[in-house]
Chimera marker file (.cmm) of the C-alpha trace (Angstrom):
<marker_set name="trace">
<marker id="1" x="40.447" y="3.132" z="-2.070" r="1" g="1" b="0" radius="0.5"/>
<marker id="2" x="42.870" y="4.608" z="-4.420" r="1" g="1" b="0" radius="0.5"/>
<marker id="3" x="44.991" y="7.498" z="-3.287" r="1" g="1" b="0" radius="0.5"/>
<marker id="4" x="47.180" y="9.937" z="-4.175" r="1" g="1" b="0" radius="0.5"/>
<marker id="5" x="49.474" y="9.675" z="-7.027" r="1" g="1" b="0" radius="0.5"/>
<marker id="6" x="52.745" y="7.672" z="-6.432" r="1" g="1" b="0" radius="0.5"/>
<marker id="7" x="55.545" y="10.294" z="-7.284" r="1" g="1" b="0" radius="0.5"/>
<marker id="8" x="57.815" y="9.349" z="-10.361" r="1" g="1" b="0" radius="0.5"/>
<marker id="9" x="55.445" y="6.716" z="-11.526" r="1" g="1" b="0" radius="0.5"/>
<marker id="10" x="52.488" y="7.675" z="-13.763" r="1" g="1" b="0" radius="0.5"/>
<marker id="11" x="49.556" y="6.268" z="-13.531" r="1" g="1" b="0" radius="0.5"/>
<marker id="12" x="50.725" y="4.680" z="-10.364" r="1" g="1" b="0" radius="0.5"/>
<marker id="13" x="48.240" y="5.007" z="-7.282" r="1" g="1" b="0" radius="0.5"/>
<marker id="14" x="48.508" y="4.559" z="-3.201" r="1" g="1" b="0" radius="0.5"/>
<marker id="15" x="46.201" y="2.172" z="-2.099" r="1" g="1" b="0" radius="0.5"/>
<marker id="16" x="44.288" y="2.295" z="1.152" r="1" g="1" b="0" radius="0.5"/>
<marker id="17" x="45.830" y="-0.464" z="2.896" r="1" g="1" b="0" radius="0.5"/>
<marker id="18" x="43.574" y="0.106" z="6.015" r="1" g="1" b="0" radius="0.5"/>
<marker id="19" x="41.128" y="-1.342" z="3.714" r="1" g="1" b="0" radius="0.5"/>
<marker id="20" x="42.678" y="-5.304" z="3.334" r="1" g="1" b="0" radius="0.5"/>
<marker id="21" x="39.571" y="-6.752" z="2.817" r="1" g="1" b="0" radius="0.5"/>
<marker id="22" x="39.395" y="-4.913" z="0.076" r="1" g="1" b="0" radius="0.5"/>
<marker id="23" x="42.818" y="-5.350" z="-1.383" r="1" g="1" b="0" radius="0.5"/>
<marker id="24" x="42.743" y="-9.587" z="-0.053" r="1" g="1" b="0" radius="0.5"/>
<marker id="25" x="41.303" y="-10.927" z="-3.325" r="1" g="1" b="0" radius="0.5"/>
<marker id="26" x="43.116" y="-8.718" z="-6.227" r="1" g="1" b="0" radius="0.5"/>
<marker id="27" x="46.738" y="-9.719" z="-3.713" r="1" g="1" b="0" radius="0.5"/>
<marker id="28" x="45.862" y="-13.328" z="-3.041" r="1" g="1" b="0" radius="0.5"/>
<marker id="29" x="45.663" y="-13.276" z="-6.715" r="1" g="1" b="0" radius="0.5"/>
<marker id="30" x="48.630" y="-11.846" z="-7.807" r="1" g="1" b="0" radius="0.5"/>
<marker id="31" x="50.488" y="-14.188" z="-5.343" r="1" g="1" b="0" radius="0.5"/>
<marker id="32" x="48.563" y="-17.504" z="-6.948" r="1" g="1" b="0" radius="0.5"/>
<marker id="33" x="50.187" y="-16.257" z="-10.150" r="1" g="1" b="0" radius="0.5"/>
<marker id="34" x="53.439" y="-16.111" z="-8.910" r="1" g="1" b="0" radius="0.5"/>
<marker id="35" x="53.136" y="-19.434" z="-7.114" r="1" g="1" b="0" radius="0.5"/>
<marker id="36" x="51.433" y="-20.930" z="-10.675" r="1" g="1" b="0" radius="0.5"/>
<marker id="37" x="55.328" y="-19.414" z="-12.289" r="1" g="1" b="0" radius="0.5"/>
<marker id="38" x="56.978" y="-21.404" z="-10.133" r="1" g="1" b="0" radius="0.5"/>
<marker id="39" x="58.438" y="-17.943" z="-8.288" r="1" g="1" b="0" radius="0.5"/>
<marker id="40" x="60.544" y="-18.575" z="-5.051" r="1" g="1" b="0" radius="0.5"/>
<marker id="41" x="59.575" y="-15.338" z="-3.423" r="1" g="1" b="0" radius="0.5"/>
<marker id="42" x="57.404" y="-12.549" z="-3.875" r="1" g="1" b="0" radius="0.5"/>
<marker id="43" x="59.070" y="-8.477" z="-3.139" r="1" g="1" b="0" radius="0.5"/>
<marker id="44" x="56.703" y="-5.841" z="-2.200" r="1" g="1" b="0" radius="0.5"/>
<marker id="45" x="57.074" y="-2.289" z="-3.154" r="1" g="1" b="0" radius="0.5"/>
<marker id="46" x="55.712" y="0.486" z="-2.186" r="1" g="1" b="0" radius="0.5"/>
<marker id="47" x="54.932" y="-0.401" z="1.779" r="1" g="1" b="0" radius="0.5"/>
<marker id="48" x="55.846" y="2.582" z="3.591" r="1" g="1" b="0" radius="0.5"/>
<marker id="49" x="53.194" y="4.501" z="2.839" r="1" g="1" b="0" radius="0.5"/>
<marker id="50" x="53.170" y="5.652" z="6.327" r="1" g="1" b="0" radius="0.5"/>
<marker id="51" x="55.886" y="7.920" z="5.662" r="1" g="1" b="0" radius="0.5"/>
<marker id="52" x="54.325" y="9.554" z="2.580" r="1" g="1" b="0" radius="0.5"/>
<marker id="53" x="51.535" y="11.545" z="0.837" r="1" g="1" b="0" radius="0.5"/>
<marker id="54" x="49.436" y="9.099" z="-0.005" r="1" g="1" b="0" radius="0.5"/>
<marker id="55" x="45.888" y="10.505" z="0.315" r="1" g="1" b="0" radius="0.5"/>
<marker id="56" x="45.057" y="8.514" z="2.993" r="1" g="1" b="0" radius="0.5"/>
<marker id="57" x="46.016" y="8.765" z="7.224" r="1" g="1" b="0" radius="0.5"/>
<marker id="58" x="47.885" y="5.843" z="7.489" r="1" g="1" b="0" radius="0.5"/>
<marker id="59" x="50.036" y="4.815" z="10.382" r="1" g="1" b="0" radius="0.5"/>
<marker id="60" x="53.014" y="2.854" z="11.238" r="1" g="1" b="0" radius="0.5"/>
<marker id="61" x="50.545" y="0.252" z="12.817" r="1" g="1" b="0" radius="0.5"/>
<marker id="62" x="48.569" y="0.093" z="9.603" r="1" g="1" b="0" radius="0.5"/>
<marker id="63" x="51.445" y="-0.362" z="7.750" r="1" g="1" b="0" radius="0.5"/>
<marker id="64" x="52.693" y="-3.029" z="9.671" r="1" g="1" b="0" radius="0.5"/>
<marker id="65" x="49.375" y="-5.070" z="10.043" r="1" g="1" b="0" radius="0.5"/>
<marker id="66" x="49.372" y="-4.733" z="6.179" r="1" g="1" b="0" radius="0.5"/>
<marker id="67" x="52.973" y="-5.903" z="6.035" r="1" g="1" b="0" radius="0.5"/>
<marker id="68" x="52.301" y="-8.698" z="8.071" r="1" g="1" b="0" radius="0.5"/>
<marker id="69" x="49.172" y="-10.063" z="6.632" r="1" g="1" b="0" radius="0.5"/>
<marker id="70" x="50.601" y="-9.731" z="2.980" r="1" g="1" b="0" radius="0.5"/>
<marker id="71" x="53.882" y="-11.774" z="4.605" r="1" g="1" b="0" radius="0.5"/>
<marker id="72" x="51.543" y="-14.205" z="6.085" r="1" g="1" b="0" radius="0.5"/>
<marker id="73" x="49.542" y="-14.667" z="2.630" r="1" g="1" b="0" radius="0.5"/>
<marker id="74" x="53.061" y="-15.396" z="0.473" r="1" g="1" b="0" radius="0.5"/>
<marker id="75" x="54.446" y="-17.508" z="2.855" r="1" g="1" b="0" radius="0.5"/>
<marker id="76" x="50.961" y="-19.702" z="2.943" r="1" g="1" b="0" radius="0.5"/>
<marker id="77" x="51.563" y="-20.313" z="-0.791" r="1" g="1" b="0" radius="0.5"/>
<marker id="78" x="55.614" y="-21.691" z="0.204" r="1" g="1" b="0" radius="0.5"/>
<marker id="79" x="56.821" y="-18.241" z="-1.149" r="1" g="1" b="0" radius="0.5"/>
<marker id="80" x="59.429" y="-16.193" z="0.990" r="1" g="1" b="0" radius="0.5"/>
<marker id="81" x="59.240" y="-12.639" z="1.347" r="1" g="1" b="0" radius="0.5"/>
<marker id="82" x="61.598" y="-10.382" z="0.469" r="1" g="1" b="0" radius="0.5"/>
<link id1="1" id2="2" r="1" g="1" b="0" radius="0.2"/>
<link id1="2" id2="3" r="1" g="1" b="0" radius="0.2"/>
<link id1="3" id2="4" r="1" g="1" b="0" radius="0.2"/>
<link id1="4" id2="5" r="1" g="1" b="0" radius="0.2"/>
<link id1="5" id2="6" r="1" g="1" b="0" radius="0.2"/>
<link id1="6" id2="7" r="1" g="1" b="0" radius="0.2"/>
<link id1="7" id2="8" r="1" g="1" b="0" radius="0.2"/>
<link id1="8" id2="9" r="1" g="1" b="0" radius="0.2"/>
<link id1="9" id2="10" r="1" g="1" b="0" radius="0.2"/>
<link id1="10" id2="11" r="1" g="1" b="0" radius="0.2"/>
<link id1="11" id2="12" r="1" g="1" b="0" radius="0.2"/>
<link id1="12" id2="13" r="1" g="1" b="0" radius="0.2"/>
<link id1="13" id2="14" r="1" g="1" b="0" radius="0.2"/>
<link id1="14" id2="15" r="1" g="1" b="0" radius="0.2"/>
<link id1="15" id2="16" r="1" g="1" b="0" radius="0.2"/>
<link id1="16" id2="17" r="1" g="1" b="0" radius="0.2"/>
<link id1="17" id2="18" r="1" g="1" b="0" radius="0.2"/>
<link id1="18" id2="19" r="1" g="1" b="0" radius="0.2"/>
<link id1="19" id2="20" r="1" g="1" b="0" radius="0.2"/>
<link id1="20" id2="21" r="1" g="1" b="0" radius="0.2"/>
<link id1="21" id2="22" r="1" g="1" b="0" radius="0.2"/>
<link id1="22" id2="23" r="1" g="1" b="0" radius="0.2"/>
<link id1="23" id2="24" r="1" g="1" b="0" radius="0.2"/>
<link id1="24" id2="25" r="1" g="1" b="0" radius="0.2"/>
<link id1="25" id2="26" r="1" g="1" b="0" radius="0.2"/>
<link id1="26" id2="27" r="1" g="1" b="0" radius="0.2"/>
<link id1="27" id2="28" r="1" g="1" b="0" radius="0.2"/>
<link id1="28" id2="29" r="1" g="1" b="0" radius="0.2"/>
<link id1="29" id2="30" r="1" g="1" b="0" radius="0.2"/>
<link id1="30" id2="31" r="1" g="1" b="0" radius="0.2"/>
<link id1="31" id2="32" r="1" g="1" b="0" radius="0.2"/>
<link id1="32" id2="33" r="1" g="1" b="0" radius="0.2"/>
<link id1="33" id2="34" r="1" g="1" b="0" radius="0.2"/>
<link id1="34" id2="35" r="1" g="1" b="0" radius="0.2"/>
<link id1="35" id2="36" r="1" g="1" b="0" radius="0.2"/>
<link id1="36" id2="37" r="1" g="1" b="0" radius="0.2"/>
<link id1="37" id2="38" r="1" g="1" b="0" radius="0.2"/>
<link id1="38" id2="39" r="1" g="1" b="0" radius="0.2"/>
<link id1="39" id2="40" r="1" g="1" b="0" radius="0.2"/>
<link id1="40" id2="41" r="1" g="1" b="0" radius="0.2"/>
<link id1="41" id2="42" r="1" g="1" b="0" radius="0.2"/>
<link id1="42" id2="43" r="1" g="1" b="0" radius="0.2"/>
<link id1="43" id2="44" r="1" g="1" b="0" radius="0.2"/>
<link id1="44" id2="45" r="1" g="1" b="0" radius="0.2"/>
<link id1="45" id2="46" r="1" g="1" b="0" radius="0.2"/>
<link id1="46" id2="47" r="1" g="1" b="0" radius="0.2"/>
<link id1="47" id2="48" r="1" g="1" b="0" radius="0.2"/>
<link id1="48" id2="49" r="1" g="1" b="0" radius="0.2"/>
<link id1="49" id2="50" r="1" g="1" b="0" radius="0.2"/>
<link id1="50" id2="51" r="1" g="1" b="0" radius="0.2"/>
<link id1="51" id2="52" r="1" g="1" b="0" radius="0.2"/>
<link id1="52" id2="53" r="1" g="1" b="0" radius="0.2"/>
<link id1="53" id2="54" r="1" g="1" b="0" radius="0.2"/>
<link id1="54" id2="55" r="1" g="1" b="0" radius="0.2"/>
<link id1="55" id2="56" r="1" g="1" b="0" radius="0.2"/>
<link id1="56" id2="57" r="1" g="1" b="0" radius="0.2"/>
<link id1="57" id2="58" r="1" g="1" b="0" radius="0.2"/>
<link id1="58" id2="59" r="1" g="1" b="0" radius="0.2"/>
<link id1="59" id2="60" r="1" g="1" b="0" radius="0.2"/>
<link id1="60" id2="61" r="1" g="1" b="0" radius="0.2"/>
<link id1="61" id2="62" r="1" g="1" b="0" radius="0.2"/>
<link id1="62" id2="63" r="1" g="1" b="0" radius="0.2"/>
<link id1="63" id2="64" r="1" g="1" b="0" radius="0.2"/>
<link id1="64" id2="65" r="1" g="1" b="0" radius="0.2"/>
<link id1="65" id2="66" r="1" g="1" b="0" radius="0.2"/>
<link id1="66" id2="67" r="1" g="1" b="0" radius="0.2"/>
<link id1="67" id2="68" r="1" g="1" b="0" radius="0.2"/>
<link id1="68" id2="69" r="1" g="1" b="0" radius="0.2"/>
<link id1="69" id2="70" r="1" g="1" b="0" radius="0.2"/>
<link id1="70" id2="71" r="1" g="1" b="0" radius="0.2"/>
<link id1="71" id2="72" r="1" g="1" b="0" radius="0.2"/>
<link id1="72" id2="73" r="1" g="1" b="0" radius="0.2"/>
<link id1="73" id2="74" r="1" g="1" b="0" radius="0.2"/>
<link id1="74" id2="75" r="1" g="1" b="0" radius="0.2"/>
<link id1="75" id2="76" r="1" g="1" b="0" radius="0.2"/>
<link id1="76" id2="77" r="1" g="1" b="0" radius="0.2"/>
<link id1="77" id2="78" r="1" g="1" b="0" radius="0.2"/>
<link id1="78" id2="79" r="1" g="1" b="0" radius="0.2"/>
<link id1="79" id2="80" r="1" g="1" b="0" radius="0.2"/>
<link id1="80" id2="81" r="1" g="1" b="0" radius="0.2"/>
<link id1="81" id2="82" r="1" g="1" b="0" radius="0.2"/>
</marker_set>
């Protein structure tokens, strides 16, 4: 699941994304923290990984189903996305 190194970031990974039911539980809970802060809305980095190195063969389309389902999961907690 974890990929390549994220350039300019140490320690900082790329994340198989094709692999969401993987990744639901550890985002769904980062997202209940920011709804337990009282947070308006929730910005994701790092989700064009499509366009870079990141270990994995990722496409557009996985991107965007990622995109989408991560959108879907802030905005069922009354968070916008960025």
């Amino acid at each position: 699941m974890l990929g390549n190194d994220y350039e300019g970031w140490a320690g900082e990974k790329w994340l198989d994304i094709r692999q969401i039911s993987t990744l639901a539980p550890i985002m769904r809970a980062r997202l209940d923290l920011c709804k337990q802060k009282g947070f308006d809305a929730v910005e994701p980095d790092n989700i064009d990984g499509y366009t870079n190195a990141t270990g994995f063969p990722l496409t557009a389309q996985d991107q965007l189903d990622y995109n989408i389902w991560l959108a879907n999961e802030a905005h069922a907690r009354g968070s916008r996305s960025a």
